[in-house]
N, C-alpha and C positions, 0 to 999 in steps of 0.2 A: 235842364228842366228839373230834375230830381235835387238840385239844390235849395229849388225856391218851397219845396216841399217840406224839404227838412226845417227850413225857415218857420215855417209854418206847425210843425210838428212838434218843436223845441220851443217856439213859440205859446202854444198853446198848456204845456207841459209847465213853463215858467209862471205861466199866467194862475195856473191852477195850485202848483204851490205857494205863489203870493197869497192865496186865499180868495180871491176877487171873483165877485159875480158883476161883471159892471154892471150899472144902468145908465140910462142917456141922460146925460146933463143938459139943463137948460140953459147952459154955459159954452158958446162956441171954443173950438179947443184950439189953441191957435197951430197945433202939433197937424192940424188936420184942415188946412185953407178948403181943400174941395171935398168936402165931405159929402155935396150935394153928387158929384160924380162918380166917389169913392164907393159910394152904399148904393149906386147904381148896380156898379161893378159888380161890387160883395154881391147884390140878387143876381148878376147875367152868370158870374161863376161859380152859385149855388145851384142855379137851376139846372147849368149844363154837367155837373158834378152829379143831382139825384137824377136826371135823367140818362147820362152814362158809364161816365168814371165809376162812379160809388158801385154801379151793378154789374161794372166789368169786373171790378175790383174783387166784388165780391164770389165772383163766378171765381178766377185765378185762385180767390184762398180758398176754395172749396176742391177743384180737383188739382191742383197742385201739392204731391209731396210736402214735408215739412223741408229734409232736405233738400228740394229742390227749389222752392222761395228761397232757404236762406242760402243755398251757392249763387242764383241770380243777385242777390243784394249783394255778396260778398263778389260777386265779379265787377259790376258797378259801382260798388265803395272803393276797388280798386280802380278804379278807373280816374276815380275822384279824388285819390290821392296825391296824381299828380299835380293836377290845379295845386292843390294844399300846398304841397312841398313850393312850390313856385312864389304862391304867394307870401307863407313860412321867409323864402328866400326874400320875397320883397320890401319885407318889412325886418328885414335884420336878425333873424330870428332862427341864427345860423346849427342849432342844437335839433329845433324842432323841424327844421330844414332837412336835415338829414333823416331823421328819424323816417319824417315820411316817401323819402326817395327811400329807404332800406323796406319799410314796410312794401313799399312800390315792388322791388327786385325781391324779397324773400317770397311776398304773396304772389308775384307772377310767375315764379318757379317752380318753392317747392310746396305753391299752395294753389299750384296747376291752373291757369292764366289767370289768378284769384276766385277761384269756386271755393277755396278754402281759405278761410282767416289765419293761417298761421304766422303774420305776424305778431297778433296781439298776444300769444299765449308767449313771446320773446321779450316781452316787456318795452311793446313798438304801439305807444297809443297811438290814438287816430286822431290826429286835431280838428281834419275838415274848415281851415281856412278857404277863406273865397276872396273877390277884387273887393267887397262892399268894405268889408273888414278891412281889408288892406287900404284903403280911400280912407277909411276912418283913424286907421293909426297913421298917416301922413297929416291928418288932421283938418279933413272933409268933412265939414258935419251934415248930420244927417238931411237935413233938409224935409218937404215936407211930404207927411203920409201919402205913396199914391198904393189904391188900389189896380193892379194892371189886368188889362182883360186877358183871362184865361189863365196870365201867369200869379194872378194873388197878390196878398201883402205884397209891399214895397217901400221905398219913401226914395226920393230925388237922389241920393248917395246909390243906394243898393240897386236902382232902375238903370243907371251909368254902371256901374259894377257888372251887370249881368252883360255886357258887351264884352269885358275883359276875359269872364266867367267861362263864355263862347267859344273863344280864341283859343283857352286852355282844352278847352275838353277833348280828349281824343278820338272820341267818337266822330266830330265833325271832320275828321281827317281821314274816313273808311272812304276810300274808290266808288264805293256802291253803293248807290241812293239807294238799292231797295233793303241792300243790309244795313247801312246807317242806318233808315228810316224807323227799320223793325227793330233793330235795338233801342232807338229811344222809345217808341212806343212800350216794349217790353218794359223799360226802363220807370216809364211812368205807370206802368198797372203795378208793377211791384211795389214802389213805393206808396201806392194810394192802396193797396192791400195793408201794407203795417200802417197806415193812418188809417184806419177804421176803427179801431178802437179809441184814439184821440179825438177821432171827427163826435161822434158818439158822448163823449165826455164833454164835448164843446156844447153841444147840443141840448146836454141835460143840465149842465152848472149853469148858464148863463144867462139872465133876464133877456141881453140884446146881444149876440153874439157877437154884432159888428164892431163895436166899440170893445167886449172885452179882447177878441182876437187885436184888435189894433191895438191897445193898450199891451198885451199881453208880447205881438210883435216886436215893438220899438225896444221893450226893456231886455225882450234877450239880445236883439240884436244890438244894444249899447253893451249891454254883458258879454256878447262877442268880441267887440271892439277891443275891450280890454280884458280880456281872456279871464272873465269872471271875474273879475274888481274893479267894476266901474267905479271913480270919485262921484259921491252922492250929486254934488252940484250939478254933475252932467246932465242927470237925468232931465232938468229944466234946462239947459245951457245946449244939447244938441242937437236940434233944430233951428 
């Protein structure tokens, strides 16, 4: 779940230094066939976000530590590392492969089951590959915008992706639904805790948020695809 967030996060982050405040065109987008369901969506998981998320969220970054937000994020980036290295692997990408299985084994050791980020001070970036990324470097194109309920941004590629996404996550492999459960809920309050100040910016830059967040979505996640050098023509070419 904490993937589609960052989607959203990094998203909204790319959108903002392209410069763009969208507004709505009078021009059907053909990036966006069901816009009429789309912007349904956008309002069912606006609403459900200022009426809980947002106020849960914000309750956790109030009485939670500094340190303790960031060793929960750092135990869930670990967690999410694996995926990465997997899909790193899947797509040939045998350097960055390793990288994040070594991030994997130094942060769940000597960075104590990853509450501490020490690999990145070893010079072990963090890629954060996911399956959507990895469909798009086999050469799955994107297909088109869905917004999905509850879970946000999406498009046809990345909605098929979040199935592989599942499979990888280790969480879904704890014995115990009531500690699985409480870890990913945990999971999702922390991460909609560091998106408050994005969601905030989204809010104030944007004539229509829905289209800039959609616009704003698809070009990082093309910029994911190809690990920040997307060929310009794609940008029209994939969908």
């Amino acid at each position: 779940m904490k993937t589609w967030i960052k989607r959203l996060l990094g998203g909204i982050m790319l959108g903002i230094a392209l410069g763009g405040c969208a507004s709505t065109s009078e021009f059907a987008d053909p990036r966006d066939p069901f816009e009429t369901f789309n912007r349904s969506m956008y309002t069912f998981n606006d609403t459900l976000d200022r009426a809980l998320l947002k106020p849960v969220a914000e309750g956790y970054k109030k009485v939670a530590p500094e340190f303790v937000d960031r060793g929960v994020s750092n135990f869930f980036g670990n967690l999410e590392d694996v995926g990465s290295a997997v899909n790193n692997l899947l797509q040939f990408k045998v350097k960055r492969g390793a990288s994040d299985i070594s991030r994997v084994l130094v942060n769940s050791t000597l960075g104590i089951a990853g509450l501490f980020d020490v690999a990145s001070g070893m010079d072990l970036p963090k890629y954060g590959e996911d399956f959507g990324q990895t469909l798009g470097y086999w050469g799955v194109k994107s297909g088109p915008y869905l917004v999905l309920p509850l879970l946000g941004p999406s498009s046809g590629r990345d909605a098929f992706g979040l199935a592989g996404d599942w499979w990888l996550d280790p969480l879904n492999y704890v014995d115990s639904d009531g500690w699985r459960w409480t870890a990913k809920a945990l999971n999702i309050v922390d991460t909609r805790a560091d998106l408050l100040g994005a969601s905030r910016i989204l809010e104030e830059a944007a004539l229509d948020p829905y289209e800039f967040l959609k616009d704003a979505y698809l070009q990082k996640r093309l910029s994911d695809v190809y690990d920040g050098n997307p060929p310009l023509e794609d940008y029209d070419a994939d969908y």
